[in-house]
TORKOL-4160 file (C-alpha; in steps of 0.2 Angstrom, whole numbers, padded with zeros to 4 digits, m for minus):
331
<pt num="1" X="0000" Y="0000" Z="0000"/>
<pt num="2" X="0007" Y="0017" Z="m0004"/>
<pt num="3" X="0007" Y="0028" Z="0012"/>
<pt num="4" X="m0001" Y="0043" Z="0007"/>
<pt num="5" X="m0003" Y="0052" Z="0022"/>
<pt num="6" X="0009" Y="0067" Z="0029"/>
<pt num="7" X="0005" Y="0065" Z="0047"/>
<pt num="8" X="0001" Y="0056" Z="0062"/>
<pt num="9" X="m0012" Y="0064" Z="0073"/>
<pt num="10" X="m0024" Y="0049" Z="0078"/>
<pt num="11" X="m0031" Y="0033" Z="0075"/>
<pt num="12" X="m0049" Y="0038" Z="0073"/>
<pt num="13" X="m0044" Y="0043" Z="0056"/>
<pt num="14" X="m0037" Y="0031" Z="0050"/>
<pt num="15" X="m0043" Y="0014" Z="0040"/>
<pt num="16" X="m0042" Y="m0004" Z="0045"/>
<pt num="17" X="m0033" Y="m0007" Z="0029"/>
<pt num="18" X="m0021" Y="0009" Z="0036"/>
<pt num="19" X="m0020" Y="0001" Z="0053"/>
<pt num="20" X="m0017" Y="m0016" Z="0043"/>
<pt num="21" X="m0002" Y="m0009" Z="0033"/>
<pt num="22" X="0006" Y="0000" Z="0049"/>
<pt num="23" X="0006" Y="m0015" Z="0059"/>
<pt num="24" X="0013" Y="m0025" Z="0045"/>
<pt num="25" X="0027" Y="m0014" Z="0043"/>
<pt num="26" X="0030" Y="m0015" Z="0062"/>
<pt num="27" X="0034" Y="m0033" Z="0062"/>
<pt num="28" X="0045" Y="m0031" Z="0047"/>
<pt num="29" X="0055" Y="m0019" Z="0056"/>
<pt num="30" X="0054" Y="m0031" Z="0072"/>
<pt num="31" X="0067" Y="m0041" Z="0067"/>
<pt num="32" X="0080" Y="m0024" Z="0063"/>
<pt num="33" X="0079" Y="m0027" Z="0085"/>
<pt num="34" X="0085" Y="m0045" Z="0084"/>
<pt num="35" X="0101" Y="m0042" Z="0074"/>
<pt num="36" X="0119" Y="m0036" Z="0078"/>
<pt num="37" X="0117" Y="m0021" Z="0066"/>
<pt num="38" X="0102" Y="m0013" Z="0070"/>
<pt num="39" X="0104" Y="0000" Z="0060"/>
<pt num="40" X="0096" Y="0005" Z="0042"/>
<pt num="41" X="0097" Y="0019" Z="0031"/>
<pt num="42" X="0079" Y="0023" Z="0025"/>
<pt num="43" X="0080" Y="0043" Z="0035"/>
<pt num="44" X="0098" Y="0045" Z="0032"/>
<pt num="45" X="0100" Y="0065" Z="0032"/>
<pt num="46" X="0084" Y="0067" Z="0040"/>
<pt num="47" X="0082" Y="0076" Z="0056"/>
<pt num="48" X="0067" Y="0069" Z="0068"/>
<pt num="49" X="0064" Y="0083" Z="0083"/>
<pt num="50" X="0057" Y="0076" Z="0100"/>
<pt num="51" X="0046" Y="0090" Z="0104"/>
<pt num="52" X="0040" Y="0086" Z="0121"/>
<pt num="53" X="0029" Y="0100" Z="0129"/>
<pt num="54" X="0024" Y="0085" Z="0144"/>
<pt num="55" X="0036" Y="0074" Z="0151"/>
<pt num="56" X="0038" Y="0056" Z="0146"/>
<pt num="57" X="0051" Y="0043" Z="0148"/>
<pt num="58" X="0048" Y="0028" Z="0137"/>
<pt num="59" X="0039" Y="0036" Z="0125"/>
<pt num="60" X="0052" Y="0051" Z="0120"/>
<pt num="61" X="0066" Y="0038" Z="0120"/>
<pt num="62" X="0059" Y="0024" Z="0109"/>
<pt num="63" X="0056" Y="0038" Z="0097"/>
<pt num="64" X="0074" Y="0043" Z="0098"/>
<pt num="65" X="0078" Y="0025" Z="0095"/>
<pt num="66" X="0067" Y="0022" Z="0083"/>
<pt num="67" X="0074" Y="0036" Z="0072"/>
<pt num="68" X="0093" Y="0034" Z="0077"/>
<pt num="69" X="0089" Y="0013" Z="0070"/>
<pt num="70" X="0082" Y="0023" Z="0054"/>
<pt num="71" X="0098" Y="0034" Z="0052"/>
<pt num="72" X="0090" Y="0050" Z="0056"/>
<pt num="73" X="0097" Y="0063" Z="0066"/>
<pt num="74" X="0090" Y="0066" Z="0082"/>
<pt num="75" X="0087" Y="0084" Z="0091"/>
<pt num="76" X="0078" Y="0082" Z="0111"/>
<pt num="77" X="0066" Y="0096" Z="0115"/>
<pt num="78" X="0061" Y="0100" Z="0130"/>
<pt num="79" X="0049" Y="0114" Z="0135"/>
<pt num="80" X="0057" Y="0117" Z="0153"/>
<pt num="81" X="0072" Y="0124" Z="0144"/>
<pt num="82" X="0066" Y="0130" Z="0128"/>
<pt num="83" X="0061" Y="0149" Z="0123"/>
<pt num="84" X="0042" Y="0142" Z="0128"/>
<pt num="85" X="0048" Y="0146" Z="0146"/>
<pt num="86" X="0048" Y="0164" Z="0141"/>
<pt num="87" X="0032" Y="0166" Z="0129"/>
<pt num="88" X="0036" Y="0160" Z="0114"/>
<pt num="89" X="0022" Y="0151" Z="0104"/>
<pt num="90" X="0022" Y="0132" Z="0097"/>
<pt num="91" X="0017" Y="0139" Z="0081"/>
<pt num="92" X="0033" Y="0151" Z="0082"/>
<pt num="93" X="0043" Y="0134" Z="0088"/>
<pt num="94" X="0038" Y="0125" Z="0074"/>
<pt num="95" X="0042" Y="0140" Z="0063"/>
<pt num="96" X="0059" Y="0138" Z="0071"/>
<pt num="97" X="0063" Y="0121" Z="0069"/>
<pt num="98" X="0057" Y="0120" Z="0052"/>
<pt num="99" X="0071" Y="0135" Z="0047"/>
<pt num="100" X="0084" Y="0123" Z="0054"/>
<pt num="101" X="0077" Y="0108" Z="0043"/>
<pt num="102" X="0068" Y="0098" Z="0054"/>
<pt num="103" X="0060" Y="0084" Z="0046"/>
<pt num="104" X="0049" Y="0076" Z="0058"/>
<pt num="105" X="0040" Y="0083" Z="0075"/>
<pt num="106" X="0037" Y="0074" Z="0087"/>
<pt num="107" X="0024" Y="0083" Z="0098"/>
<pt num="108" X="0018" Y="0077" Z="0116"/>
<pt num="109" X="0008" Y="0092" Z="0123"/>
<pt num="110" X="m0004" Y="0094" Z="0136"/>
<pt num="111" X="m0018" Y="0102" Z="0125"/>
<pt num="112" X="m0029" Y="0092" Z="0116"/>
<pt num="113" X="m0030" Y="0095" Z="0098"/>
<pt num="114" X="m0011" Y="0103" Z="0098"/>
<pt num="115" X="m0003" Y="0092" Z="0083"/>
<pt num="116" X="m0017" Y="0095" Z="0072"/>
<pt num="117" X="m0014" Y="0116" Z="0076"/>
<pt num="118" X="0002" Y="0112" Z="0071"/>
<pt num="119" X="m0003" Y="0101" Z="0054"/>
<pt num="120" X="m0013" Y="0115" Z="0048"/>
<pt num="121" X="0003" Y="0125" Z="0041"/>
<pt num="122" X="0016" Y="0113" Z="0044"/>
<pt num="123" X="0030" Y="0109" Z="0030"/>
<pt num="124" X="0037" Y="0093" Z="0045"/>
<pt num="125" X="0028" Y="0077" Z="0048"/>
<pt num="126" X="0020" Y="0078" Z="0062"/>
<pt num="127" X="0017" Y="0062" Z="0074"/>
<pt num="128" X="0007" Y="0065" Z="0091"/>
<pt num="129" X="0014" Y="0058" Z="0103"/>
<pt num="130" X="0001" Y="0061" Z="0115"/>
<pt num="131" X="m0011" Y="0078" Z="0116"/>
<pt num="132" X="m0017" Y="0081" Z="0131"/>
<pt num="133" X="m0035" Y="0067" Z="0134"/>
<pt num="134" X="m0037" Y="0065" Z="0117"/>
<pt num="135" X="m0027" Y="0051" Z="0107"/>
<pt num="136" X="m0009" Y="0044" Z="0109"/>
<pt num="137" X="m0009" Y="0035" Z="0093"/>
<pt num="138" X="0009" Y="0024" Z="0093"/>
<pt num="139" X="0003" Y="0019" Z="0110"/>
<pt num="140" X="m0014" Y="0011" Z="0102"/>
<pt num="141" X="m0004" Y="0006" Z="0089"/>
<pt num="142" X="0010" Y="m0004" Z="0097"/>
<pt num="143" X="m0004" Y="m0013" Z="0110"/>
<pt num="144" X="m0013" Y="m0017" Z="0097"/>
<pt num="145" X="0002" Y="m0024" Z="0088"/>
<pt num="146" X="0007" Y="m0035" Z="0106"/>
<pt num="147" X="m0011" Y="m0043" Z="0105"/>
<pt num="148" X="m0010" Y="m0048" Z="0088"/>
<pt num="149" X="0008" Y="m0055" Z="0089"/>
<pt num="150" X="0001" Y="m0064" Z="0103"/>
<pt num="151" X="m0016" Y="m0070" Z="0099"/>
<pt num="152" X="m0016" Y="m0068" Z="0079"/>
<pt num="153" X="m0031" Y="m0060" Z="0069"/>
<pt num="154" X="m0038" Y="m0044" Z="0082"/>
<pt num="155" X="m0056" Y="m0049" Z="0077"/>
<pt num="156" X="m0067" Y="m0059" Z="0087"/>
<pt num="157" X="m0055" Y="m0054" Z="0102"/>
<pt num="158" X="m0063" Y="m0047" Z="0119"/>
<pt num="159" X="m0052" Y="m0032" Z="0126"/>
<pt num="160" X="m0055" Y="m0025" Z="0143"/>
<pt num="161" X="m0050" Y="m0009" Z="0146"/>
<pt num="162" X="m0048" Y="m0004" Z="0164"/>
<pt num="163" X="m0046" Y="0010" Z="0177"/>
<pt num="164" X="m0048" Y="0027" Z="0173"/>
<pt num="165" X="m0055" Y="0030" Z="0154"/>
<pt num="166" X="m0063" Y="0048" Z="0156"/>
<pt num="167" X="m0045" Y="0054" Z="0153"/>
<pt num="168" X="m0036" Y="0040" Z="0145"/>
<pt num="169" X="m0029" Y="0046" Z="0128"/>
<pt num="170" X="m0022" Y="0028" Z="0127"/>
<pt num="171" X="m0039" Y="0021" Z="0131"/>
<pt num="172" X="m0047" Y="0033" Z="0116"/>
<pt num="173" X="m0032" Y="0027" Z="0102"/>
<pt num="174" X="m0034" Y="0009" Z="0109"/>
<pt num="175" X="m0054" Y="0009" Z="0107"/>
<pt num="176" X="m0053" Y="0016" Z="0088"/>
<pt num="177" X="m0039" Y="0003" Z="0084"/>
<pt num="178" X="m0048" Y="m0013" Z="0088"/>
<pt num="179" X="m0066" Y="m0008" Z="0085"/>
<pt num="180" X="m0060" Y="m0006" Z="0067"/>
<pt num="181" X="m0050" Y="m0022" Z="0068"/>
<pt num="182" X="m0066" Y="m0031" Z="0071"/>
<pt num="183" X="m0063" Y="m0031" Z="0091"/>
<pt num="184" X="m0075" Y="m0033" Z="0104"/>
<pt num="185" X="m0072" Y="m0018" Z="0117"/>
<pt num="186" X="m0076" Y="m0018" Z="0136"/>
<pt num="187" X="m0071" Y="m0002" Z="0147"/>
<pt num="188" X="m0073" Y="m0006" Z="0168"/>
<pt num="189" X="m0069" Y="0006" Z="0181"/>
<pt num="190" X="m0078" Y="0018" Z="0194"/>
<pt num="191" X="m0093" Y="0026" Z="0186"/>
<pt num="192" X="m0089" Y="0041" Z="0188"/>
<pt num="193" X="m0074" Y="0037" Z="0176"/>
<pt num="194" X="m0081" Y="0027" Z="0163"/>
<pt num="195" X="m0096" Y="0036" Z="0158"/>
<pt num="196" X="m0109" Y="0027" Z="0147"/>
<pt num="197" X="m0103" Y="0038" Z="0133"/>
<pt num="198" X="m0093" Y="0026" Z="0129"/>
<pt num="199" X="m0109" Y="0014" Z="0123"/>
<pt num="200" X="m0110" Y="0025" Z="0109"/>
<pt num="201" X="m0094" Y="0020" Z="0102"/>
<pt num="202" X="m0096" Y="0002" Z="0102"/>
<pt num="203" X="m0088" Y="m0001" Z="0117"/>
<pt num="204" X="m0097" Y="m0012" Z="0133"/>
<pt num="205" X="m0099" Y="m0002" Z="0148"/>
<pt num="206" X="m0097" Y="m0011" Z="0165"/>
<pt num="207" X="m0091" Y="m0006" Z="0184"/>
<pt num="208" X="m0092" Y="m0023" Z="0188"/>
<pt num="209" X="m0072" Y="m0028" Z="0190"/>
<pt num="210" X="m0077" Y="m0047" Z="0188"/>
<pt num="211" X="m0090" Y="m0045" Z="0175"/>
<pt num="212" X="m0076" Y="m0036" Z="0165"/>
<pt num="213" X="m0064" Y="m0047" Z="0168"/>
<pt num="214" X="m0068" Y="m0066" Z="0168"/>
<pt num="215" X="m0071" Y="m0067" Z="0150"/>
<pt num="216" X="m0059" Y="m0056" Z="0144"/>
<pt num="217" X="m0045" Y="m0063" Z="0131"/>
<pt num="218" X="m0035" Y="m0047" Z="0133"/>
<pt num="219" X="m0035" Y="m0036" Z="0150"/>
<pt num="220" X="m0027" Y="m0017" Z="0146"/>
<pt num="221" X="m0025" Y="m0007" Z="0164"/>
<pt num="222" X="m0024" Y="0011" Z="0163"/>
<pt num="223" X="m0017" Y="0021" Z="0179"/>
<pt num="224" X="m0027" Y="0036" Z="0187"/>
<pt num="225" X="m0024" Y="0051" Z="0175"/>
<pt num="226" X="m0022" Y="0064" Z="0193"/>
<pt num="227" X="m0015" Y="0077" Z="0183"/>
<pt num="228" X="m0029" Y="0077" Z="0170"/>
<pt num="229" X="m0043" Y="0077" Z="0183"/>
<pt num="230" X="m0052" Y="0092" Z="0190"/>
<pt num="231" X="m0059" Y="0087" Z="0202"/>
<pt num="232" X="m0057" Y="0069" Z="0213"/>
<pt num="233" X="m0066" Y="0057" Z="0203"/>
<pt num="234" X="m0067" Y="0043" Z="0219"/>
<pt num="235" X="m0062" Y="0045" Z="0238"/>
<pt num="236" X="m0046" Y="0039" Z="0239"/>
<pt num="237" X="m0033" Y="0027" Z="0231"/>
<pt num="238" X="m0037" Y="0015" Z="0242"/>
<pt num="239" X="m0055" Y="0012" Z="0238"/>
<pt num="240" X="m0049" Y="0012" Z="0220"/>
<pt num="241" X="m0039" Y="m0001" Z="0224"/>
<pt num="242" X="m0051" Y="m0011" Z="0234"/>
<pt num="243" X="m0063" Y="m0012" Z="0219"/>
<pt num="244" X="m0055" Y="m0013" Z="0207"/>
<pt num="245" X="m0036" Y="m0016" Z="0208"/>
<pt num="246" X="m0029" Y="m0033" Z="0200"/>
<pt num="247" X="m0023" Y="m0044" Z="0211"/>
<pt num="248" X="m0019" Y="m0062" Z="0212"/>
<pt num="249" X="m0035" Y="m0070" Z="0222"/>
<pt num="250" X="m0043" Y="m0058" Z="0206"/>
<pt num="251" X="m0032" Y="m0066" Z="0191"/>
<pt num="252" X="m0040" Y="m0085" Z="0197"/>
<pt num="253" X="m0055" Y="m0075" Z="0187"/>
<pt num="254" X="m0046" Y="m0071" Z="0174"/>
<pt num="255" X="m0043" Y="m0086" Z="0158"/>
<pt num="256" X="m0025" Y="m0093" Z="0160"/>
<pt num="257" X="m0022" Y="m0085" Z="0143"/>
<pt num="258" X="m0029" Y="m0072" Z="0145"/>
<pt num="259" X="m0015" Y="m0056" Z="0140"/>
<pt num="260" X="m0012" Y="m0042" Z="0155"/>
<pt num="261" X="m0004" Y="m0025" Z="0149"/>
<pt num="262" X="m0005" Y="m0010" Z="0155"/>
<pt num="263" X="0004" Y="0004" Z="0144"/>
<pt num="264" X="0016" Y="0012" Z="0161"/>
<pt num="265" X="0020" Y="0021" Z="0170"/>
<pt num="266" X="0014" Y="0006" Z="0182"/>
<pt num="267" X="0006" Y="0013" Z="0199"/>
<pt num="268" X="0012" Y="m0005" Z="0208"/>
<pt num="269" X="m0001" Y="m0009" Z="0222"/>
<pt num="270" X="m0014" Y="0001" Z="0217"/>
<pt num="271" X="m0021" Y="m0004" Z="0198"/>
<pt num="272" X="m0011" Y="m0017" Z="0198"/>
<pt num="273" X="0000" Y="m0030" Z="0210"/>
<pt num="274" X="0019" Y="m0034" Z="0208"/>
<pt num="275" X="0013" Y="m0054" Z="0207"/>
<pt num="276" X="0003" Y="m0046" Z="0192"/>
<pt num="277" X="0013" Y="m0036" Z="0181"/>
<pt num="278" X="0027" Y="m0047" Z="0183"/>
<pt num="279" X="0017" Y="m0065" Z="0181"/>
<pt num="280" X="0018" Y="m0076" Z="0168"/>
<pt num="281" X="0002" Y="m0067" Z="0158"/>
<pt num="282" X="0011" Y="m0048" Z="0156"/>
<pt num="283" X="0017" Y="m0042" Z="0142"/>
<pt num="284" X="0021" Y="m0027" Z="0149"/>
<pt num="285" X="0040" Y="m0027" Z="0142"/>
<pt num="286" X="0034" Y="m0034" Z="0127"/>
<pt num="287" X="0023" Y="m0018" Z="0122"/>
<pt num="288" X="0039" Y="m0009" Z="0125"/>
<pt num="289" X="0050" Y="m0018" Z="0114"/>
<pt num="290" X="0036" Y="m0019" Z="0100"/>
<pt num="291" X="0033" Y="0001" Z="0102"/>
<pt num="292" X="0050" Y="0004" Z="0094"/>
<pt num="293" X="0049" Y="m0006" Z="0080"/>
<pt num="294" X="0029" Y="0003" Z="0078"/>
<pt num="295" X="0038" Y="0019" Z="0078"/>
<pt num="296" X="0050" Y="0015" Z="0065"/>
<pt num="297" X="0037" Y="0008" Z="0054"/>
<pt num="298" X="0026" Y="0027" Z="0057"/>
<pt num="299" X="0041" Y="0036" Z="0054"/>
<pt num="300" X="0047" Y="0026" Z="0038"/>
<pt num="301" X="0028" Y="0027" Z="0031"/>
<pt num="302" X="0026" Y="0046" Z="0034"/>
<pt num="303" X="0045" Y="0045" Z="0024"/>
<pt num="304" X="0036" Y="0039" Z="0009"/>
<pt num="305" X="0040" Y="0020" Z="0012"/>
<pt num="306" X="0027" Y="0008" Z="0004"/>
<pt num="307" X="0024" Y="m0007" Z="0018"/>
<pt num="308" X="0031" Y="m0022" Z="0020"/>
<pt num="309" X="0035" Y="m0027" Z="0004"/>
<pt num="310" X="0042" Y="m0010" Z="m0002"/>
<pt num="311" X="0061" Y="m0012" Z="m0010"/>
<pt num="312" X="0068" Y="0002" Z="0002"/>
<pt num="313" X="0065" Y="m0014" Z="0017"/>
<pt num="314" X="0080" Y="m0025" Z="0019"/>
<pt num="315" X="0074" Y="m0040" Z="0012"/>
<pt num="316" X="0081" Y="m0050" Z="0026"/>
<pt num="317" X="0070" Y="m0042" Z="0037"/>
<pt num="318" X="0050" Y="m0042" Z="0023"/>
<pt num="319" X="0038" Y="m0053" Z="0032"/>
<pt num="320" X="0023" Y="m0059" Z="0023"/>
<pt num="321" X="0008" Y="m0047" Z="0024"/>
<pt num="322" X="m0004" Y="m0054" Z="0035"/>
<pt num="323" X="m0021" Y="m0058" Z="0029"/>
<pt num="324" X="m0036" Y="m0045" Z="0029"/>
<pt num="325" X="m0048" Y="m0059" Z="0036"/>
<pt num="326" X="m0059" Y="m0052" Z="0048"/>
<pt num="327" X="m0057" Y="m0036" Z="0047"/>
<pt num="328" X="m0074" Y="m0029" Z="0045"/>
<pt num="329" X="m0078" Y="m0015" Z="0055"/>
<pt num="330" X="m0082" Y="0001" Z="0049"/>
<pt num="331" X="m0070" Y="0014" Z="0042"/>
C-alpha cells in the first residue's frame, strides 16, 4: 500500500486497511531489534525533533531510537528549557525548527488537539505523541500490535479496558484501533470514570471488575490520570484499589491465557499488584520492545515508504503481509 498520508495525529482517522499496513510494517521492522546491526538507512539525512511540551520517559526515548535505527538525526526538545519558558508560541517553535530543517516533529503536549494546530501550516511530519486526553496514537498502535503478535487475527478478540477511561488518551487510540479491527471492546472502572458515553462508540460499559474481567482474552489497565482530573473522581486510592485493583485472588477470574498490559507508568499496588505485572500473563515489556519497532514503521511510512513489501526494506527483514480476514468494521 502506498502511504499517502503526511501526518500522524490519531487513530480515529485512520482505515483498517491503514492500521493493517502500519502493523505490517512493524513486524518487518521487528526483526532490525533482533540483529547485531540494528541500524538501516531509510531517513539517512533526516532530522526527527522530539518535541516534548509533557514529560515522558519511554515514549520520547523509543522515538529517539526508533529514528537513530532509521539513520536520522535526532534533536531532544524540552519545554522546561526552551524559549516556551519565556512566551514564545508552538506555532513560532515550529516555525523555528522548520528553518533549521527539521524533518519530523514529534509533539507530546498537554492540550488536546495541539498536533493537528500544528498540521494546519506545517512543512514537518507531524506524529502525536500524546495531546493532552485526546489520542496517543503509537501507543494504540503498538498494543494493538502485542495482542495480535500474541493471539493472531484482532477480530473476534474481547479487550478489557480498565481504570480510569474519562481521561485516557491511550484508552481513546486503543478503542478506535480494535473496534476497526473487528474487536470486541469492554471499558470497567468507577462510574464516575467510565461514563456510558462510551456505549456509543461500540464499546461495553461495565463497573463490575469481575463482569469485566472473567471473560476477557486481553486485559489493558490504565493508571489514574491525577494530573488530568479536576476534580477527585473517587475517595481515595485505596477504595480504588479495593474495587478494582488486579490482584492475584482476582487473576483466578481471569482465563490462564488471557494477556495483562498496562501501557506504564505502572502505579504498583494500586491498579495493579507486583505478582501481576510481573506473572507469567504480562506483556508489559513486550509492548515496550514492540513500540520501537511501531515507531519506525510510522516514521518510515510518513517518509514515503510503501509497507512491508516496499524495495527500500532490507529483504532480510519483509515478512509476509498478514491476511485482511476479519477485518470488518467500519472505516
Amino acid at each position: 500500500m502506498i502511504w499517502n498520508r503526511r501526518h500522524l495525529l490519531d487513530l480515529q482517522s485512520l482505515t483498517a486497511t491503514e492500521l493493517i499496513t502500519i502493523l505490517d510494517t512493524a513486524r518487518s521492522f521487528k526483526t532490525i531489534n533482533e540483529r547485531a546491526v540494528k541500524r538501516v538507512p531509510p531517513l539517512r539525512g533526516k532530522t526527527v525533533v522530539n518535541l516534548f511540551v509533557e514529560p515522558s520517559t519511554r515514549t520520547r526515548i523509543s522515538f529517539e531510537l526508533a529514528a537513530l535505527r532509521l539513520s536520522a538525526d535526532v534533536i531532544n526538545f524540552t519545554a522546561e528549557s526552551s524559549s516556551l519558558k519565556k512566551g514564545e508560541t508552538l506555532k513560532d517553535t515550529l516555525r523555528n525548527l522548520e528553518a533549521l530543517n527539521a524533518d519530523f516533529i514529534i509533539l507530546r503536549h498537554h492540550a488536546s488537539g495541539a498536533p493537528h494546530f500544528l498540521a494546519r501550516f506545517a512543512q514537518a511530519h507531524i506524529v502525536n505523541a500524546g495531546d493532552g486526553a485526546h489520542e496517543h496514537p503509537t501507543q494504540g498502535l503498538l498494543d494493538v500490535f502485542t495482542i495480535r503478535e500474541r493471539k493472531g487475527n484482532i477480530a473476534g478478540l474481547r479487550v478489557t479496558i480498565l481504570g480510569d477511561i474519562l481521561y485516557s488518551r491511550v484508552a481513546r487510540s486503543n478503542i478506535w484501533a480494535l473496534l476497526k479491527l473487528g474487536a470486541h471492546v469492554t471499558v470497567a472502572g468507577p462510574s464516575t470514570l467510565v461514563p456510558r458515553v462510551f456505549e456509543q462508540w461500540g464499546c461495553r460499559v461495565t463497573w463490575n471488575l469481575k463482569e469485566a474481567i472473567e471473560d476477557a482474552d486481553v486485559i489493558n489497565l490504565l493508571r489514574i490520570q491525577h494530573e488530568r482530573q479536576r476534580v477527585t473522581m473517587f475517595p481515595n486510592l485505596g477504595e480504588y484499589t479495593a474495587l478494582f485493583g488486579l490482584n492475584p485472588q482476582r487473576m483466578q477470574w481471569v482465563k490462564p491465557d488471557a494477556l495483562i498490559m498496562h501501557p506504564g507508568p505502572i502505579n504498583r499496588g494500586i491498579e495493579i499488584e507486583s505478582e501481576v505485572a510481573d506473572g507469567p500473563q504480562s506483556v508489559i515489556l513486550e509492548q515496550v520492545n514492540n513500540g520501537l519497532a511501531v515507531r519506525m514503521a510510522v516514521l518510515f511510512l510518513l517518509n514515503g515508504g510503501r509497507g512491508p513489501a516496499s524495495s527500500e526494506l532490507d529483504p532480510k527483514m519483509v515478512s509476509k503481509p498478514a491476511e485482511l480476514t476479519g477485518v470488518s468494521a467500519p472505516s
